[in-house]
C-alpha positions as CSV (number, residue, x, y, z in Angstrom):
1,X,76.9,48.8,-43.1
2,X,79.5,51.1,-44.6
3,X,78.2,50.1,-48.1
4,X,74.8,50.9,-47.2
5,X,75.6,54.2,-45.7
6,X,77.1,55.1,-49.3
7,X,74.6,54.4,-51.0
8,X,72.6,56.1,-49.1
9,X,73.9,59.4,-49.7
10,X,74.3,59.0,-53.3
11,X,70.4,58.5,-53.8
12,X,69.8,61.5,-51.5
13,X,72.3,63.4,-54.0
14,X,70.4,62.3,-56.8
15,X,67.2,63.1,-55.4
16,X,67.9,66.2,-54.3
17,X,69.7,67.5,-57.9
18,X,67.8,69.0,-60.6
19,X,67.3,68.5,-64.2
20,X,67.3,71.9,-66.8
21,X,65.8,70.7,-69.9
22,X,64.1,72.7,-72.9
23,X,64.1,74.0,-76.7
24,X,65.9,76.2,-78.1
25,X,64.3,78.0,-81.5
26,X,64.8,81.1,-83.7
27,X,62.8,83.8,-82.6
28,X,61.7,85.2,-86.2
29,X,61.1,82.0,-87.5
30,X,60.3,79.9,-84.5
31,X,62.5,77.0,-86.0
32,X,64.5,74.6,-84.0
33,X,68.3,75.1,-83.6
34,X,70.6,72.4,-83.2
35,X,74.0,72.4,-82.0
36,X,73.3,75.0,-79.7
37,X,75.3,75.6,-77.0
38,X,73.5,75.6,-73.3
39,X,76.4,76.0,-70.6
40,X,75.7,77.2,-66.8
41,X,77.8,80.0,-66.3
42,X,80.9,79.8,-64.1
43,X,80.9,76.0,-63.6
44,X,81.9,73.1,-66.2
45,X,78.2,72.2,-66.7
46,X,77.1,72.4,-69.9
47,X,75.7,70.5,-73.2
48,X,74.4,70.8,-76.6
49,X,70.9,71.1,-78.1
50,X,70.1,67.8,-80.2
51,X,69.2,68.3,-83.9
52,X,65.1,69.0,-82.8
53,X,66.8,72.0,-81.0
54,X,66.0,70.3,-77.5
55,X,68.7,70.0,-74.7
56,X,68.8,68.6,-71.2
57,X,71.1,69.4,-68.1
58,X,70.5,66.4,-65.2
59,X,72.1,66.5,-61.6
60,X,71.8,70.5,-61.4
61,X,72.7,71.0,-57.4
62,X,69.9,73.7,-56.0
63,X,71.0,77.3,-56.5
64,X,70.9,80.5,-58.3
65,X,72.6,80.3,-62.4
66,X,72.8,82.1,-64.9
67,X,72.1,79.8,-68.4
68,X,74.0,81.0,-71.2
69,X,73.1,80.0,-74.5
70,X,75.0,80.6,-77.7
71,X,75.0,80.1,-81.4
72,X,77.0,81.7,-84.0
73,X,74.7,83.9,-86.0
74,X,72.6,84.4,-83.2
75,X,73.0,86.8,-79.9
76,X,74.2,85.3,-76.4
77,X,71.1,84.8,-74.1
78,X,71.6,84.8,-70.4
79,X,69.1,83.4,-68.4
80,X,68.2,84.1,-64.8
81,X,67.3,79.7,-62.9
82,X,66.5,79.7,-59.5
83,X,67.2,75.3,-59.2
84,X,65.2,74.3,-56.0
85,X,64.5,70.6,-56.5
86,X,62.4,70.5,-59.2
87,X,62.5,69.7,-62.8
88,X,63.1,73.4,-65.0
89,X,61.4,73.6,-68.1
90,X,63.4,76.1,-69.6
91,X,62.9,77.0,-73.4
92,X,64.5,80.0,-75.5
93,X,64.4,81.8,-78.2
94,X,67.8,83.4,-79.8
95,X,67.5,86.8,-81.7
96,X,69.6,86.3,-84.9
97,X,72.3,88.7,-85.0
98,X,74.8,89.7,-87.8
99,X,78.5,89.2,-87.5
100,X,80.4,92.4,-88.4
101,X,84.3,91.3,-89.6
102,X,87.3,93.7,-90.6
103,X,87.7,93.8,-94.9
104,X,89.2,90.9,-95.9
105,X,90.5,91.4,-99.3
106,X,91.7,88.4,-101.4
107,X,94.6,89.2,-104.5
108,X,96.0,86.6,-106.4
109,X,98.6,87.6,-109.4
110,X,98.2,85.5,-112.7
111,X,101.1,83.1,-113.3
112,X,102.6,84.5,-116.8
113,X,104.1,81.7,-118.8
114,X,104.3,80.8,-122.2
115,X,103.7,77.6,-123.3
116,X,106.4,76.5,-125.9
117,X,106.0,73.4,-128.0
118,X,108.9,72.3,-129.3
119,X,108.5,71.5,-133.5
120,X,109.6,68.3,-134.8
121,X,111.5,69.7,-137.4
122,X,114.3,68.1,-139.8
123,X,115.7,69.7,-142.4
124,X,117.4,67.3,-145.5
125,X,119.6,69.1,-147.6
126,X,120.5,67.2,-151.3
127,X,123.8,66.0,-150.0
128,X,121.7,63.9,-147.0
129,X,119.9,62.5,-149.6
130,X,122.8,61.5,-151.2
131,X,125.1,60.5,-148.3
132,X,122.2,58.4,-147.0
133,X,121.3,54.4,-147.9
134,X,119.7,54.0,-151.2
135,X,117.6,51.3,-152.9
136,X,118.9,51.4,-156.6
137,X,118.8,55.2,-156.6
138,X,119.1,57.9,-154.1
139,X,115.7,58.8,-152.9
140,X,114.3,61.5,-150.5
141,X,111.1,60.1,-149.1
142,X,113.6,56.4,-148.8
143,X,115.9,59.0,-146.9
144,X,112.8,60.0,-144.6
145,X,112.2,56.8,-143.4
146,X,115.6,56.4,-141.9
147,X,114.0,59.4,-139.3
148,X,112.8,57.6,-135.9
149,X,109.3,58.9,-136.5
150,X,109.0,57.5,-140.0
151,X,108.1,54.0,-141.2
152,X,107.3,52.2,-144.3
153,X,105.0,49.4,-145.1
154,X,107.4,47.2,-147.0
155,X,110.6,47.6,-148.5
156,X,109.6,48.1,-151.7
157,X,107.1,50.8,-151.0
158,X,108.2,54.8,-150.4
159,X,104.5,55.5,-148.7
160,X,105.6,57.5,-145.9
161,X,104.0,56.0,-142.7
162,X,104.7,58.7,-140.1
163,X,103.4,58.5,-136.2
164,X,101.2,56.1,-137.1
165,X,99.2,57.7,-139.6
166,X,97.9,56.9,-143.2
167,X,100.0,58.2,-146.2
168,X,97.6,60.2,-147.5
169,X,97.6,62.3,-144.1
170,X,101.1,63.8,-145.3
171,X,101.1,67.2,-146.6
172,X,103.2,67.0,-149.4
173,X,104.8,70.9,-150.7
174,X,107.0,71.4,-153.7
175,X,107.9,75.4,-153.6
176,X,104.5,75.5,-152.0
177,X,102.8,73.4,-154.6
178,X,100.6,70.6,-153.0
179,X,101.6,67.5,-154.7
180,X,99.0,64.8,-154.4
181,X,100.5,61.7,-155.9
182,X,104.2,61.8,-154.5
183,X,105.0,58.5,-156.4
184,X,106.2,56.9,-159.5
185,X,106.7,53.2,-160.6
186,X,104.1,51.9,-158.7
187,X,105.1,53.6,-155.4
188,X,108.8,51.7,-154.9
189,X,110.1,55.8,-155.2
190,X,109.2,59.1,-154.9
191,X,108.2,61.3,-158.2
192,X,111.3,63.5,-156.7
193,X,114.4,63.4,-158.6
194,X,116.9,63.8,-156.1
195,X,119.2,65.6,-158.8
196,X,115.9,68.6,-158.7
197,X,116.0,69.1,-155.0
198,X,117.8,72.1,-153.2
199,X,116.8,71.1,-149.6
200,X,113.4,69.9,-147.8
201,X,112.0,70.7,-144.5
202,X,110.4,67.9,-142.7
203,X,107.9,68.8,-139.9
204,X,106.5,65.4,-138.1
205,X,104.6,67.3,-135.4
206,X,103.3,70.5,-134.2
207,X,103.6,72.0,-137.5
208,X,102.1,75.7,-137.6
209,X,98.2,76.5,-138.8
210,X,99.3,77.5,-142.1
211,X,100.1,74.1,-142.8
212,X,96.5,72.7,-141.7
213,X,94.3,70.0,-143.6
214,X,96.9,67.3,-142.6
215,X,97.5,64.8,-139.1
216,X,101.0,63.2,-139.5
217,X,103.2,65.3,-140.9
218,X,104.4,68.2,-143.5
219,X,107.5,68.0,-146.3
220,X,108.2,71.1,-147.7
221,X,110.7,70.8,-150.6
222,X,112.5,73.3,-152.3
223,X,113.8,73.0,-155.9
224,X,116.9,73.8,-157.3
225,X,117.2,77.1,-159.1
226,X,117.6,76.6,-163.0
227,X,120.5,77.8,-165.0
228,X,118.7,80.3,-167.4
């Protein structure tokens, strides 16, 4: 009986609440607005319009609200509902309104750096050359290929092989003389007497512009000075 009782009042609450229910559009362009938010005013009742702009609020007790709709973009609307056991068809239109905000100025300082590459530079002076192991003679490109970046095809060829690349992408300088055909006896040494050579410079990577036209690497070679 006490069950029955219960249940009894619970449909009679149900019966006697209200449902708010409605669209909510633009009212320049008459478009739907979803998301919107649909709250009655002073109480925890409240929803959000569905993406067709349409919202519903069931079990609305009978009273006087005030229906507060809001959007960002658009102005609050406050609404007047007199809820008196009935079904409110409630829909509204929302003026679009423009948000005014402070100045907001954005800065931003440039990081200043300079980007240093370091040169793979060796320099071989004629006493290297000398000092170093030779095949028969002393040599300077058989000297080269003792450098970690450097590497022959055989041991009885003084093609430098540098980083990889061919021979022929050497650049190859005597006193700033391009020297095309570095070799002699076949290619086993270098057309460089070692006796002729002051010092050499021996760039492997990152050379400068100047020394363009060439991938693997740059020998510049100074000669001795003559006696007369």
């Amino acid at each position: 009986m006490k069950n029955i009782i219960l249940s009894a009042l619970f449909l009679f609450s149900i019966s006697s609440a209200s449902i708010i229910s409605g669209t909510i559009r633009d009212k320049k362009t008459g478009e739907p607005l979803p998301y919107a938010n649909i709250v009655i005013a002073e109480t925890d009742i409240g929803t959000a319009s569905d993406i067709n702009g349409y919202y519903i609020i069931p079990l609305v007790e009978p009273g006087s609200y005030i229906l507060k709709v809001m959007m960002i973009g658009y102005a609050v609307s406050d609404n007047n509902i007199l809820v008196e056991n009935n079904h409110i068809r409630l829909d509204i239109e929302l003026t679009p309104q423009l948000i005014d905000v402070d100045e907001v100025k954005v800065s931003a300082e440039r990081m200043r750096f300079e980007r240093k590459v370091d040169i793979s530079r060796v320099n071989i002076t004629n006493r290297d050359i000398r000092r170093a192991p030779a095949f028969v003679e002393a040599d300077l490109f058989r000297t080269l290929q003792l450098l970690p970046s450097v590497s022959s095809s055989n041991d009885f060829n003084a093609a430098l092989i540098v980083r990889g690349g061919s021979p022929d992408e050497n650049l190859i300088l005597l006193d700033g003389t391009e020297i095309y055909n570095p070799y002699h006896i076949g290619g086993v040494f270098s057309t460089f007497n070692a006796d002729m050579i002051s010092d050499s410079e021996f760039l492997a990577g990152g050379f400068p512009a100047n020394y363009g036209g060439r991938l693997s690497s740059v020998l510049n070679i100074t000669a001795r000075e003559g006696d007369s």
